[in-house]
C-alpha positions as CSV (number, residue, x, y, z in Angstrom):
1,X,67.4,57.5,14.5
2,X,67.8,54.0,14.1
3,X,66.8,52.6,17.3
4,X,63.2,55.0,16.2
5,X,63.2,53.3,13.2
6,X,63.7,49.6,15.1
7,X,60.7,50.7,17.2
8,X,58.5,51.9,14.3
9,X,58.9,48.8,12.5
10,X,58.0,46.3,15.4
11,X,54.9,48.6,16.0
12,X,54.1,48.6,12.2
13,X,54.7,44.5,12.2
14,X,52.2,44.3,15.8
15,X,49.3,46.7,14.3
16,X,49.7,44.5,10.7
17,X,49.2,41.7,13.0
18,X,46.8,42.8,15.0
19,X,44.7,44.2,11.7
20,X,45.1,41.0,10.5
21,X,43.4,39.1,13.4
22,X,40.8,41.1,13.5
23,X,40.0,41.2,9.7
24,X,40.1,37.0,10.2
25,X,38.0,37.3,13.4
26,X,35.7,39.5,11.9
27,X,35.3,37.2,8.6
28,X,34.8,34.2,11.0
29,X,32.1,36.2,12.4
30,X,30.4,37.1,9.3
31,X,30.9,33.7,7.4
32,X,31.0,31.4,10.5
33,X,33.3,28.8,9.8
34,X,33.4,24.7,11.2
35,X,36.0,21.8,11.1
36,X,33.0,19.7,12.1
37,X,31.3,18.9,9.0
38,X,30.3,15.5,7.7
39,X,29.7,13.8,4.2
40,X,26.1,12.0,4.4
41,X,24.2,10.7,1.8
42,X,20.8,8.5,2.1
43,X,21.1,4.7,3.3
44,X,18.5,2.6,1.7
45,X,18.4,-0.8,3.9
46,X,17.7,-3.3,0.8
47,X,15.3,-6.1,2.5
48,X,13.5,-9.0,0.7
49,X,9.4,-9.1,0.8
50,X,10.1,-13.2,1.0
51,X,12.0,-16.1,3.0
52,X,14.3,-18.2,1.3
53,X,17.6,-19.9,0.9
54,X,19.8,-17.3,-1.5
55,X,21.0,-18.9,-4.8
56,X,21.9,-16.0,-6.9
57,X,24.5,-13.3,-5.8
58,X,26.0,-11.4,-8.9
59,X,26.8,-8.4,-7.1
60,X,30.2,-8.1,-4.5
61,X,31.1,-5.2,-1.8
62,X,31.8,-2.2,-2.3
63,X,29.9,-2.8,-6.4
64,X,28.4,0.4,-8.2
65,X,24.9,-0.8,-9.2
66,X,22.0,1.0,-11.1
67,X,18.5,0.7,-10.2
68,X,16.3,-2.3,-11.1
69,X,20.1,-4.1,-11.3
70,X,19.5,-7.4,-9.7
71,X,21.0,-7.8,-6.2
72,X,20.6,-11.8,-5.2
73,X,17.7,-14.0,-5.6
74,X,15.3,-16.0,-3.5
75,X,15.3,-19.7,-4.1
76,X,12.0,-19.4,-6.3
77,X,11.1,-22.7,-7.3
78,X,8.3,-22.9,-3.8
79,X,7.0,-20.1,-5.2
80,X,6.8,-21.2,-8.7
81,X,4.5,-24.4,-7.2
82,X,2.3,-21.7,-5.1
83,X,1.1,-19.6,-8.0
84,X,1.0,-22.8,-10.3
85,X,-1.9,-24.1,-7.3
86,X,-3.1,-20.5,-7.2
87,X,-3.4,-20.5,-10.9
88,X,-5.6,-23.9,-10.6
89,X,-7.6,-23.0,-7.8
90,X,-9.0,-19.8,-10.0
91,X,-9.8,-22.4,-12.8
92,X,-11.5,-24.4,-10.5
93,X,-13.0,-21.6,-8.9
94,X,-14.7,-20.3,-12.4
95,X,-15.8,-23.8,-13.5
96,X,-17.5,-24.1,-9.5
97,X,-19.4,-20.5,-10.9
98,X,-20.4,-21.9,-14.0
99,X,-21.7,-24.8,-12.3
100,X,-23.8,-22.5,-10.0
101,X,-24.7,-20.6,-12.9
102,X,-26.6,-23.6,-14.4
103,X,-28.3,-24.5,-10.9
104,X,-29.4,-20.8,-11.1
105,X,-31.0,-21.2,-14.7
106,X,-32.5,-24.7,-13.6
107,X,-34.3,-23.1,-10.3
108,X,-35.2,-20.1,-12.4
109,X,-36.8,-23.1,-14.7
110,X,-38.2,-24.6,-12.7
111,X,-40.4,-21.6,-11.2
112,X,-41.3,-20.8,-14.3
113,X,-43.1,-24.1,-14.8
114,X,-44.7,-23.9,-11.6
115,X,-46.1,-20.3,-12.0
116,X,-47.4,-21.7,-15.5
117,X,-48.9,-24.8,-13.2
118,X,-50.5,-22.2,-10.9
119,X,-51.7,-19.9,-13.8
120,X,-53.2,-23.7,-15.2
121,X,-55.0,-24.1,-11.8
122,X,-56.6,-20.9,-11.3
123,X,-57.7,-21.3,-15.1
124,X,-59.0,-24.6,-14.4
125,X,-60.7,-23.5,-11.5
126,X,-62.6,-20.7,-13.4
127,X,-64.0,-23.0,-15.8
128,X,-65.4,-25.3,-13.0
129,X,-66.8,-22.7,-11.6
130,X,-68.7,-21.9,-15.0
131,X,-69.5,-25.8,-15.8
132,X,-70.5,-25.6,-11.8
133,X,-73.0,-22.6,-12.3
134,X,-74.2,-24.3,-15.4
135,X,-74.8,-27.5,-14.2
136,X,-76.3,-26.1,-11.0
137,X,-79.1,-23.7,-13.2
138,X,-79.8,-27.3,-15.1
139,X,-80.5,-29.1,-12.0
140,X,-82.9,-26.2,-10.7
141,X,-84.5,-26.2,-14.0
142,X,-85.4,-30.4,-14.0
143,X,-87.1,-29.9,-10.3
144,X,-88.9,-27.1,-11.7
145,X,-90.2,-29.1,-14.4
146,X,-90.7,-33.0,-12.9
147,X,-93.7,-31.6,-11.5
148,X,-95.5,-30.3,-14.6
149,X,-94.5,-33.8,-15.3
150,X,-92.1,-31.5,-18.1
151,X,-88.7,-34.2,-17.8
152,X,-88.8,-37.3,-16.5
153,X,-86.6,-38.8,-12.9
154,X,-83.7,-40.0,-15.1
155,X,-82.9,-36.7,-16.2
156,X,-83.4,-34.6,-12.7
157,X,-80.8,-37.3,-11.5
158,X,-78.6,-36.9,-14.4
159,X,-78.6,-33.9,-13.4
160,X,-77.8,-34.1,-10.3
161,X,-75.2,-36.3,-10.8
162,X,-73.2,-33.6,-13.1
163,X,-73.8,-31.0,-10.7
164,X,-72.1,-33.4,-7.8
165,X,-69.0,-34.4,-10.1
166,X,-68.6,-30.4,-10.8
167,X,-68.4,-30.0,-7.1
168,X,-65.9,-32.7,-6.7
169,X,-63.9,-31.8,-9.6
170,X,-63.5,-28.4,-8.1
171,X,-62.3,-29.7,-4.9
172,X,-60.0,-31.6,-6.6
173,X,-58.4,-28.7,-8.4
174,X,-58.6,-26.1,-5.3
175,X,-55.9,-29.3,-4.2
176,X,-54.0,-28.9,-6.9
177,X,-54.1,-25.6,-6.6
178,X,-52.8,-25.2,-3.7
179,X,-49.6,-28.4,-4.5
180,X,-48.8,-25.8,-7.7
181,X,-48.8,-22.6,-5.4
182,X,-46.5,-24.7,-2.6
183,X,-44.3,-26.1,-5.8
184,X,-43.8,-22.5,-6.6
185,X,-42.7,-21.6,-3.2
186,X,-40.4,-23.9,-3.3
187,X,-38.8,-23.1,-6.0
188,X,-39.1,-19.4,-5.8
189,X,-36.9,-20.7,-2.7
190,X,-34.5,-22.6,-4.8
191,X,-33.8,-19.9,-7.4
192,X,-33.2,-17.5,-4.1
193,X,-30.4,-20.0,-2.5
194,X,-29.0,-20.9,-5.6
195,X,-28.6,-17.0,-6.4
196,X,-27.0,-16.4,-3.0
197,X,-24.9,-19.5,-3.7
198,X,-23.5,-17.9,-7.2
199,X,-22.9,-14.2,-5.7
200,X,-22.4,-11.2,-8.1
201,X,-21.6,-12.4,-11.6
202,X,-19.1,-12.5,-14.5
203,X,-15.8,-11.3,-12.7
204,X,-17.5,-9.2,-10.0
205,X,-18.1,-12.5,-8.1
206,X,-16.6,-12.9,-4.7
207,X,-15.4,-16.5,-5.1
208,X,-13.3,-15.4,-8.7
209,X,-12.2,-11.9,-7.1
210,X,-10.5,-13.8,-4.2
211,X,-9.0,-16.4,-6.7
212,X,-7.5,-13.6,-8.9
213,X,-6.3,-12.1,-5.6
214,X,-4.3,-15.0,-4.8
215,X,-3.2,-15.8,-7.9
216,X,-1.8,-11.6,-7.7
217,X,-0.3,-12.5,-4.5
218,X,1.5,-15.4,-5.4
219,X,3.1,-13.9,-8.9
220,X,4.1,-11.0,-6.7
221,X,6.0,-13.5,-4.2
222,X,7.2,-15.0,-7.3
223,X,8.6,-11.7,-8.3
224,X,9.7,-10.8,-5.1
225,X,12.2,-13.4,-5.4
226,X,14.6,-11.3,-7.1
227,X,15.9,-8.4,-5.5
228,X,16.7,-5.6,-7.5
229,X,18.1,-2.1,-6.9
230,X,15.7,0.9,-5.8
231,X,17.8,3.6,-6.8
232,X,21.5,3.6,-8.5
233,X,24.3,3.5,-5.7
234,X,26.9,1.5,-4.1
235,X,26.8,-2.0,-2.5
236,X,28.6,-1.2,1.0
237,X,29.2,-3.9,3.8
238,X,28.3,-7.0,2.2
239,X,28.0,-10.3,4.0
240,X,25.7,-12.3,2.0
241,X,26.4,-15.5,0.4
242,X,25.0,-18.2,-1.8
243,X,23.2,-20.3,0.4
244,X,22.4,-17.6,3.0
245,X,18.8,-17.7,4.7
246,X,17.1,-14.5,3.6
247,X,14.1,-13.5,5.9
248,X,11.5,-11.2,4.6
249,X,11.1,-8.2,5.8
250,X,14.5,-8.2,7.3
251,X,17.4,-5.7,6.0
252,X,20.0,-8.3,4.1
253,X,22.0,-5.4,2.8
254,X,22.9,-1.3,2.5
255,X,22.7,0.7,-0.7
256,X,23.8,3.9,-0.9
257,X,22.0,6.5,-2.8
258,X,24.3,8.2,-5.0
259,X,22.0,11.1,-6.0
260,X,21.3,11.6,-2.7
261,X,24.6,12.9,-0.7
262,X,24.7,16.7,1.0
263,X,27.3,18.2,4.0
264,X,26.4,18.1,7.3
265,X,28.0,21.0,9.3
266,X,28.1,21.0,13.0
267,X,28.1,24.9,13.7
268,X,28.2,26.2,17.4
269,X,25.1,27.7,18.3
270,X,26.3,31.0,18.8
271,X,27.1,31.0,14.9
272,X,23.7,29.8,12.9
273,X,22.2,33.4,14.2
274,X,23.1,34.7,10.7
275,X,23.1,31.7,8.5
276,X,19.8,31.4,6.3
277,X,18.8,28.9,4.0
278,X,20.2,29.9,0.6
279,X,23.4,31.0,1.9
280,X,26.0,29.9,-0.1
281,X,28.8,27.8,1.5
282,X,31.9,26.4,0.6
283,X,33.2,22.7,1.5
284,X,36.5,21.3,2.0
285,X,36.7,17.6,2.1
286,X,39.9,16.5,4.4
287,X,39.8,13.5,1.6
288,X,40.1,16.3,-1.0
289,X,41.7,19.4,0.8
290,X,43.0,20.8,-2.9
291,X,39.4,20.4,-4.3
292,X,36.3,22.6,-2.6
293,X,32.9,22.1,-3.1
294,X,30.5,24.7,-3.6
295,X,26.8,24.4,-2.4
296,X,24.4,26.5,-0.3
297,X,22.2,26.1,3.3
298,X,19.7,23.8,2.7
299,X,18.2,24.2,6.4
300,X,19.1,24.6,9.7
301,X,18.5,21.9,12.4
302,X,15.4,22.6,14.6
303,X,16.7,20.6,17.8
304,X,19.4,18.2,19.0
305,X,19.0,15.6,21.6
306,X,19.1,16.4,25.1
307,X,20.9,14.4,27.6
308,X,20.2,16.5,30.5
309,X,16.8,15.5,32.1
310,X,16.8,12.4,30.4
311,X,15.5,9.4,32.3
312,X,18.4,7.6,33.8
313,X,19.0,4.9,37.1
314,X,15.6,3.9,39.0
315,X,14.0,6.2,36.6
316,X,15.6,9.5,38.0
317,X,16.7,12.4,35.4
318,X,19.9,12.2,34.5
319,X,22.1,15.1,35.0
320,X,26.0,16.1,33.8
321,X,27.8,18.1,36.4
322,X,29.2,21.6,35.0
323,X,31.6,23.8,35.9
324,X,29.7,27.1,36.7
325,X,32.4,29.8,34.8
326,X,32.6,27.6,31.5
327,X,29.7,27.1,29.2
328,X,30.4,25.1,26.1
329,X,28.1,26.1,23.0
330,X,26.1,23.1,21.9
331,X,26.6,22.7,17.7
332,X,23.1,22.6,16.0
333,X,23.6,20.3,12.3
334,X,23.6,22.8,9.3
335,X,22.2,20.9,6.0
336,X,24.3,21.8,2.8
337,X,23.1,20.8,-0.5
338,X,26.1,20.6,-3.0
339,X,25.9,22.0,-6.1
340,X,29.5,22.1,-8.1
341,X,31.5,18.8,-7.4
342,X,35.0,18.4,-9.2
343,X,35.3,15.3,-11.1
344,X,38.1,14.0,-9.6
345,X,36.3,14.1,-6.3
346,X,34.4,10.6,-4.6
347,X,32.2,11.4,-1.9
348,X,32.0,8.8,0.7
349,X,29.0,8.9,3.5
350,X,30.8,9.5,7.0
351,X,34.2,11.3,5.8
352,X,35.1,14.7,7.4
353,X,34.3,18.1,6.1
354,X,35.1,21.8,7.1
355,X,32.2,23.7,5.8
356,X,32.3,28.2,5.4
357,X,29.2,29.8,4.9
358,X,28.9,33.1,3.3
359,X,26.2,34.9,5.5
360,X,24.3,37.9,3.3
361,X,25.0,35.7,-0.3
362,X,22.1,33.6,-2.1
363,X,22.2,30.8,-4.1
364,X,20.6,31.3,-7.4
365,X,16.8,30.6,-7.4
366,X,16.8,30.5,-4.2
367,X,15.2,32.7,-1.6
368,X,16.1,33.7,1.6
């Protein structure tokens, strides 16, 4: 009876055992499971839009900052002098327009008097033309009449004689005539140049829209001296110092977005058949193994890089040798967005996280 009971015992232990594998087997199925989970957050590479020598650096490594905190400054006094000259050049630029604005008034003057010289010719040349016809009839008349002995010679030739001068007088103003119309070509020339000279006006004109535009340029340069925070964070690896040559365009230092961080988990691809985004998941920080997260599937990965195939020596593919009877499962990156953080708990970009995710759950407000 005894040595029955021994035997029942160590069978009851095994199937507890045994139940007990399986239930944990069966939950790692359900809610896969991953040691290989990573704490990332968004990098923002801080980079000046200047060049200059750094004199201002109130900030140190590893400093909490908010945004629009300033981070160092750009040696600004070159910058100073360039929108000081821009700032002249657009005075000197509008006094250049008024100037042209006067030459345009003056041309437009100036054709104005020589349409009202050409208006004074063709109105002299009418009443020639009249004195012309009159003078003409009175000629006809005194040959008509020295025969009948009606007028005597000195009056047919003082007649004649007017007639003549008429004639020349009209010559003389077909001359002028012509000297107002050319004038007024010439100025109607004038006024055209010096309209193309001035451009568009008030502040529409070229020359003043490109003077603003520099003087824009160099406040903005001006302002770009001082770097400032983009988003609040934390100032991680700093190497700058007072006197350091910043180059524009050039990243001078990392900030950490603080709003920004989520999990990454590493789940072998024979696992991520059931995950869906909205699935809840729990984290466990190895920083913080007392202290779980909670947060759901963001997304899943859509593709991981591929060294087989890949363009290796004298531009062959490359290719890994394998071992026919093993096939290791490749791990696709889950994306977890955290949503219940602990106080007590500092996330730092690049620590280690296992991540669970509970396949079939749903975050609330969120749709699978």
């Amino acid at each position: 009876m005894k040595s029955y009971q021994k035997y029942l015992l160590t069978g009851s232990i095994v199937f507890i055992a045994l139940a007990f594998i399986l239930f944990k087997y069966n939950r790692y199925l359900t809610n896969p499971w991953t040691r290989d989970g990573q704490v990332r957050a968004e990098v923002i590479q801080i980079a000046p839009r200047v060049s200059g020598p750094i004199v201002k650096l109130p900030i140190k490594d590893n400093q909490f900052v908010k945004a629009g905190d300033l981070l160092f400054e750009i040696d600004p006094r070159t910058f100073k002098a360039s929108l000081e000259q821009a700032k002249a050049q657009l005075d000197n630029t509008r006094s250049n327009y008024v100037a042209l604005e006067k030459k345009v008034e003056a041309a437009r003057a100036n054709v104005e008097v020589s349409k009202a010289a050409v208006l004074k010719g063709m109105s002299s040349i009418k009443e020639l033309d009249s004195m012309i016809e009159k003078n003409e009839s009175e000629y006809e008349r005194q040959k008509e009449m020295l025969p009948h002995k009606a007028t005597s010679e000195k009056s047919l030739e003082r007649a004649k004689a007017s007639y003549a001068v008429s004639l020349e007088k009209r010559k003389g103003a077909l001359a002028s005539l012509s000297q107002a119309k050319a004038s007024l070509r010439q100025a109607e020339a004038a006024l055209a140049e010096a309209n193309a000279n001035l451009g568009e006006q008030g502040e529409a004109n070229a020359s003043i829209r490109s003077a603003k535009a520099n003087v824009r340029q160099a406040r903005l340069n001006f302002e770009f001296t001082q770097v400032k925070a983009t988003t609040d964070g934390y100032i991680t690896n700093l190497n700058l110092r007072v006197g350091t040559q910043a180059v524009a365009n050039q990243p001078a230092l990392a900030l950490i977005d603080t709003n920004s961080f989520w999990v990454y988990g590493f789940f072998k691809e024979t696992l991520i058949g059931e995950i869906s985004p909205g699935n809840k998941a729990v984290i466990t920080l190895m920083t913080y193994p007392d202290n779980p997260l909670e947060g759901y599937v963001d997304s899943l990965g859509w593709g991981i890089a591929q060294q087989n195939g890949s363009t290796g020596f004298e531009l062959l593919p490359s290719i890994s040798p394998t071992f026919e009877w093993i096939r290791l499962a490749q791990r696709i990156p889950v994306r977890i967005h955290i949503t219940k953080m602990p106080e007590s708990v500092k996330l730092r970009v690049g620590t280690t996280a296992s991540v669970l995710v509970q396949t079939g759950s749903s975050h609330a407000g969120i749709q699978q």
